[in-house]
C-alpha positions as CSV (number, residue, x, y, z in Angstrom):
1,X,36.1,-1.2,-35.5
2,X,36.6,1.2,-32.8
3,X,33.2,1.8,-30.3
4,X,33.1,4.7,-27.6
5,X,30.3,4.1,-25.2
6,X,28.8,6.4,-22.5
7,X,26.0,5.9,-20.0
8,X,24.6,8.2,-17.0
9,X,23.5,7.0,-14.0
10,X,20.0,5.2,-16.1
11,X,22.3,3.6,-18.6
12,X,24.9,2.9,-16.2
13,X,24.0,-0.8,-15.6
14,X,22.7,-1.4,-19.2
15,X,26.2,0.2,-20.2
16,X,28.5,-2.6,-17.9
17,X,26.9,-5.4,-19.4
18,X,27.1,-4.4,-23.0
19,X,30.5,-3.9,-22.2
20,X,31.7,-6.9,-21.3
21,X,30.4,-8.4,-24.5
22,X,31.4,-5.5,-26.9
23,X,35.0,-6.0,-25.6
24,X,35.6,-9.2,-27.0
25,X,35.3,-8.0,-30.4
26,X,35.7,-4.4,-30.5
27,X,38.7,-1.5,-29.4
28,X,36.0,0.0,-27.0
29,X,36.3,3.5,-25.4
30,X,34.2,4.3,-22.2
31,X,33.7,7.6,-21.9
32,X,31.8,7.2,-18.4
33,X,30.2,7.3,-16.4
34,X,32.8,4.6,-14.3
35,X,30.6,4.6,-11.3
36,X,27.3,4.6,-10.5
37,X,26.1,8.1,-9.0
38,X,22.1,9.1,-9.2
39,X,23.1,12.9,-9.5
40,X,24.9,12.6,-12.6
41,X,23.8,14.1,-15.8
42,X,23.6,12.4,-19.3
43,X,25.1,15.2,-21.2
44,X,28.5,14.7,-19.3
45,X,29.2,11.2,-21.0
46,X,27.2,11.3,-24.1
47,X,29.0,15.0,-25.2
48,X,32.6,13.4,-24.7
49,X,31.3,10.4,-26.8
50,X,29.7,12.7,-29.9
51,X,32.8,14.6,-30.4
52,X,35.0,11.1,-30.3
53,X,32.7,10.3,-33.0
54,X,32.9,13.9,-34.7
55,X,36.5,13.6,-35.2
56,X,37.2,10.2,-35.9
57,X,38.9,8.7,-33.1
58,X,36.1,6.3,-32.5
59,X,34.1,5.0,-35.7
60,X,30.4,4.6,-33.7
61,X,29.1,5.1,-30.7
62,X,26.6,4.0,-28.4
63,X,25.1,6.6,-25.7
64,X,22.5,5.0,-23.0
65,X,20.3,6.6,-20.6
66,X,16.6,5.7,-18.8
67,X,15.4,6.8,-21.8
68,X,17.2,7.0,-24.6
69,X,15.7,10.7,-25.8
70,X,18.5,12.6,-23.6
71,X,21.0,11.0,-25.1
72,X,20.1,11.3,-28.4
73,X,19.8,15.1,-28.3
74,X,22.8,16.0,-27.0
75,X,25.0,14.0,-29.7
76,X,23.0,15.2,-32.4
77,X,24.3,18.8,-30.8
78,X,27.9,17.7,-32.3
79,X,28.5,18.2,-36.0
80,X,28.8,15.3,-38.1
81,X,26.9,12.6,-35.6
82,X,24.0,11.2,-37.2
83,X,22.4,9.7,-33.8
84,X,18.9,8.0,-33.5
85,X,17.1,6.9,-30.8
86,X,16.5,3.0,-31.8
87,X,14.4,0.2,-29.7
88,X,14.1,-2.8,-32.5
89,X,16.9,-4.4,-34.6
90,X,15.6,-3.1,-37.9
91,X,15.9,0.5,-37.3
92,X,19.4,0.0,-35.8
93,X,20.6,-1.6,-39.4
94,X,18.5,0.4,-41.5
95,X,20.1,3.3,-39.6
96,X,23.7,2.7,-40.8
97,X,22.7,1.2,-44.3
98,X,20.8,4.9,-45.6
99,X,21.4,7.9,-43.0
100,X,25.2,6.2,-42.3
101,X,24.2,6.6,-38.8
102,X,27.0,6.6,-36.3
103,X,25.3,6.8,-32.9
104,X,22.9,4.9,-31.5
105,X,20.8,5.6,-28.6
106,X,19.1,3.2,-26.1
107,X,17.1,3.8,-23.3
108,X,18.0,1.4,-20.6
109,X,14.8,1.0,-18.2
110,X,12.5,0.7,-22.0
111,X,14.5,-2.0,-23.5
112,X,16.0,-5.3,-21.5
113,X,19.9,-6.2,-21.2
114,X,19.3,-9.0,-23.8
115,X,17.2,-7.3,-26.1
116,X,19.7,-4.3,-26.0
117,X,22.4,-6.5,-27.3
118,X,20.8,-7.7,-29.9
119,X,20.0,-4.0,-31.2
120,X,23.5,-3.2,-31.1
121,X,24.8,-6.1,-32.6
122,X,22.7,-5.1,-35.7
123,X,23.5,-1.5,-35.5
124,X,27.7,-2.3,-35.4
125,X,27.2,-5.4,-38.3
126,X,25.6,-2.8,-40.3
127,X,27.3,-1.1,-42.8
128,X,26.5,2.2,-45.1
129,X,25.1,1.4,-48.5
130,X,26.4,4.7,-50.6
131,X,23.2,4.0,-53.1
132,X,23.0,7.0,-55.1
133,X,19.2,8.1,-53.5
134,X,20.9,7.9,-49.7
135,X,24.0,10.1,-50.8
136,X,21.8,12.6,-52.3
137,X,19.7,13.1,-48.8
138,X,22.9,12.8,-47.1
139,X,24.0,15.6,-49.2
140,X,21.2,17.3,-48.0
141,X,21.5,17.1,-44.3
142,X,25.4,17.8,-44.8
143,X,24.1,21.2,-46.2
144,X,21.6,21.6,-43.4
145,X,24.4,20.9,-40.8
146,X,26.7,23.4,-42.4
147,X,24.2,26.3,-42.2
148,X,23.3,25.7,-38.9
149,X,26.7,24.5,-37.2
């Protein structure tokens, strides 16, 4: 499976320890930020990583800021992410398995490094269920998305 990540200057930490981990397993794609810098802004990083997703060249993505909620707005801006902010292991599966979501936001100073890990480790073993009441609403935000995109 191929993984973009991005981080601002909040995540930034979070995001080079994840990485280290996710690298073992994964193709992994960082789209930034590479160096710390208290001025930057999330939407830099996460917009990059939202339209990797978009068009396929990385399958999931994981965006990190301070909060998470910055993140998760602006790659839910890019047609065809499904991105949720997520802080517990049973969201991040449950995610994936009925809204096939394919970005998953953390917020780095709510969440610790090893409690992080363990969120997205369920959110990447997870896989979209296609039951017939999860296409149907999928269906339905696909519509949504197409009048308003």
């Amino acid at each position: 499976m191929t993984i973009g990540i991005a981080a601002d200057h909040g995540g930034y930490e979070l995001k080079e320890k994840l990485k280290k981990s996710l690298e073992k397993e994964y193709e992994l794609t960082d789209f930034g930020a590479h160096q710390f810098d208290p001025d930057d802004d999330y939407p830099d990083f996460v917009y990059p990583l939202a339209q990797a997703v978009s068009s396929a060249k990385v399958e999931r993505g994981i965006a990190i800021c301070g909060s998470g909620v910055g993140a998760c707005i602006v790659a839910n801006k890019v047609k065809g992410v499904r991105a949720a902010l997520i802080n517990e292991t049973y969201s991040a599966h449950q995610g994936v398995e009925h809204d096939d979501m394919n970005v998953i936001c953390i917020g780095a100073r709510v969440i610790g490094d090893t409690y992080a890990q363990e969120i997205i480790r369920a959110f990447l073993h997870a896989a979209y269920t296609g039951e017939a009441r999860h296409q149907r609403r999928l269906k339905k935000l696909n519509q949504i998305e197409k009048e308003n995109f």
